[in-house]
Phi, psi and omega in degrees: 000358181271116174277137178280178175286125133141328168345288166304135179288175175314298174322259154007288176325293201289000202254332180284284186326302189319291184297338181288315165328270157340286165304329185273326141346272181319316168301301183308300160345272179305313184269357159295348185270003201263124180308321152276035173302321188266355160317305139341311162320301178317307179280343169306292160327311182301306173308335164300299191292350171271354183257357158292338189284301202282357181294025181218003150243110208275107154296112183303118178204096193306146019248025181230192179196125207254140168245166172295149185233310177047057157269323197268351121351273188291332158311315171310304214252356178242342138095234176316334186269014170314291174340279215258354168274320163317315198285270171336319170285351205256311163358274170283330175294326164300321179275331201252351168247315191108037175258137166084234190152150182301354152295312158293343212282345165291326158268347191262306182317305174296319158292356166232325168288312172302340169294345201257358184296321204279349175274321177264002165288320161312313216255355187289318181293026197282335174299341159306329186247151211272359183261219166261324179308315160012272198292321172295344177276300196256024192236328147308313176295317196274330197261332151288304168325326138344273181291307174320291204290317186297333178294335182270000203249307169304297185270013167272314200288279198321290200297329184279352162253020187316137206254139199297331187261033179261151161293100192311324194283323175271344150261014182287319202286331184286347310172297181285319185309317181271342171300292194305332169287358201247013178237044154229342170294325184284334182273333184290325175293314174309332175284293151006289197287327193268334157324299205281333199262326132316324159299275167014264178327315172302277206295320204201059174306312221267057177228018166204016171264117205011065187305144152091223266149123204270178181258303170222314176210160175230193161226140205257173213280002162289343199095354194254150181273132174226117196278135204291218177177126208274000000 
């Protein structure tokens, strides 16, 4: 799911830099505002370093081979602080494995940070449903979307950018081939993902009870929006 250095045009690059900005701006921003920000450092932290990680566990699925991203995780259980922990991870794996690259990282920060914002807004609405399935229902939702979306994100920017002296056709197939490997990783993560948030919710509620910094609204466990207010 890492696009490398050199793939991209410049132009490109830049605008990936730009919009990661922007976004991680906002994100900081917004979470300076939260009375309990620094209670949060810890579980960001864990979670950052676990999503540093698994990139270094490769799954076989001929004729490629795929790792886990659990971006739409840490979207579920850290909500805003998803962003700048994705950012930070995407970081050291550019420096210390070589997945993606520092050109890129601005773009890859996008193709995996954003699915993971539409993932913990999505998990917010787990209060529509009034039970526990709830949060386990739409915490399977936030953990596909996650994988989904970044897959669909990796092959709109890959395909629109195919370098002029590549063979356009062969890579398109290859392009798709690794897009179509990445939907037995969505189900395994959405599954994962409603495991882990379930045990959560048992074990440790208030580590998923109003995560984060709402984005726009959130719902409370009746179902009624209770919209933030600046």
């Amino acid at each position: 799911m890492h696009i490398a250095d050199g793939f991209l045009p410049a132009r490109v690059c830049i605008l990936g830099y730009a919009a990661t900005g922007g976004l991680a701006w906002y994100s900081l921003r917004r979470i300076a505002r939260e009375a309990n920000a620094q209670e949060c450092i810890p579980k960001t932290a864990l979670l950052s370093a676990a999503f540093f990680a698994v990139s270094s566990l490769h799954i076989p699925i001929p004729p490629t081979s795929v790792h886990p991203i659990l971006n739409g995780l840490l979207g579920a259980v850290l909500g805003i602080y998803a962003f700048p922990a994705i950012l930070v991870g995407l970081f050291f794996q550019a420096v210390m494995f070589h997945h993606g690259g520092m050109s890129v990282l601005g773009v890859n920060a996008l193709i995996m940070g954003i699915p993971a914002i539409v993932a913990a807004q999505v998990f917010q609405w787990r209060g529509l449903m009034r039970d526990r399935r709830g949060t386990t229902v739409f915490a399977f939702i936030a953990g596909a979307l996650g994988v989904g979306l970044s897959t669909l994100l990796f092959y709109a920017i890959a395909v629109t950018n195919i370098p002029a002296e590549i063979d356009v056709m062969a890579e398109r197939s290859a392009i798709g081939m690794l897009t179509l490997s990445q939907l037995p990783l969505t189900i395994v993560e959405a599954c994962f993902t409603a495991m882990l948030v379930s045990f959560l919710q048992q074990v440790k509620p208030d580590l998923i009870e109003g995560v984060g910094v709402r984005w726009q609204g959130d719902y409370d466990r009746y179902g009624k929006s209770e919209m933030e207010i600046e």
